[in-house]
C-alpha positions, 0 to 999 in steps of 0.5 A, spaced: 548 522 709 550 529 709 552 531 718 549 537 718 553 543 724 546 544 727 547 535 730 554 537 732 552 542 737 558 547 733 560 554 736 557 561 733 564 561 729 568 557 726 575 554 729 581 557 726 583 549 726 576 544 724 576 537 723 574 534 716 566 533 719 567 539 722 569 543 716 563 539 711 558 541 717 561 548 716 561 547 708 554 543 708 557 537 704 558 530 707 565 528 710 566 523 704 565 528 700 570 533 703 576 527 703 574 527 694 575 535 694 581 534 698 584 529 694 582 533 688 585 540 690 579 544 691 580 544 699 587 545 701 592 538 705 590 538 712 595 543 716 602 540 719 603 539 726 597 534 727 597 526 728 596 523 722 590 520 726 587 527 727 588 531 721 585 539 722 585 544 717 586 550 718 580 555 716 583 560 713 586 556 708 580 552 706 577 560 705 582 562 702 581 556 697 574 556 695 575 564 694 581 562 689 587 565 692 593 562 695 591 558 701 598 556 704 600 554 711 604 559 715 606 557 721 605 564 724 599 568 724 599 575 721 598 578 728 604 574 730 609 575 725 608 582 726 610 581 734 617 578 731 618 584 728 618 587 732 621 584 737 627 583 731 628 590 730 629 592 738 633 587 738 637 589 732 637 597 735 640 594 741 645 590 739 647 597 735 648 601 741 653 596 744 
């Protein structure tokens, strides 16, 4: 039996992390169904960090996937990795002046 998202009482948006019901829900398939698209390589491995007992993906990689683009992990967000560039290169000017 497919869960439908109206049952799960979701938020207006979808989490950037969801679980494997959370993600069928959003997707209207059955969670039986997203573990067969995951072995199968339509839907990317559940992202690092995560007990094995609670496997969360992350939703950009399962968008990215569907849409048929790269869907790798990135341990930073894009926002993210351009606040440590920034940082990096004050500190590399800094260490100029010394």
């Amino acid at each position: 039996m497919t869960t439908r998202k109206l049952n799960l009482h979701l938020p207006a948006r979808t989490p950037a992390f969801v679980s494997r019901e959370v993600g069928a829900a959003e997707l209207g398939i059955s969670p039986a169904t997203w573990d067969e698209w995951v072995r199968a390589g339509h839907l990317p491995p559940p992202a690092p960090g995560f007990p094995v007992s609670t496997p969360r993906w992350r939703w950009l990689d399962v968008d990215r996937k569907l849409a048929g683009e790269t869907a790798e992990f990135t341990a930073l967000e894009p926002y993210l990795a351009g606040i440590d560039k920034i940082r990096g290169s004050k500190k590399d000017s800094g260490s100029d002046a010394a």
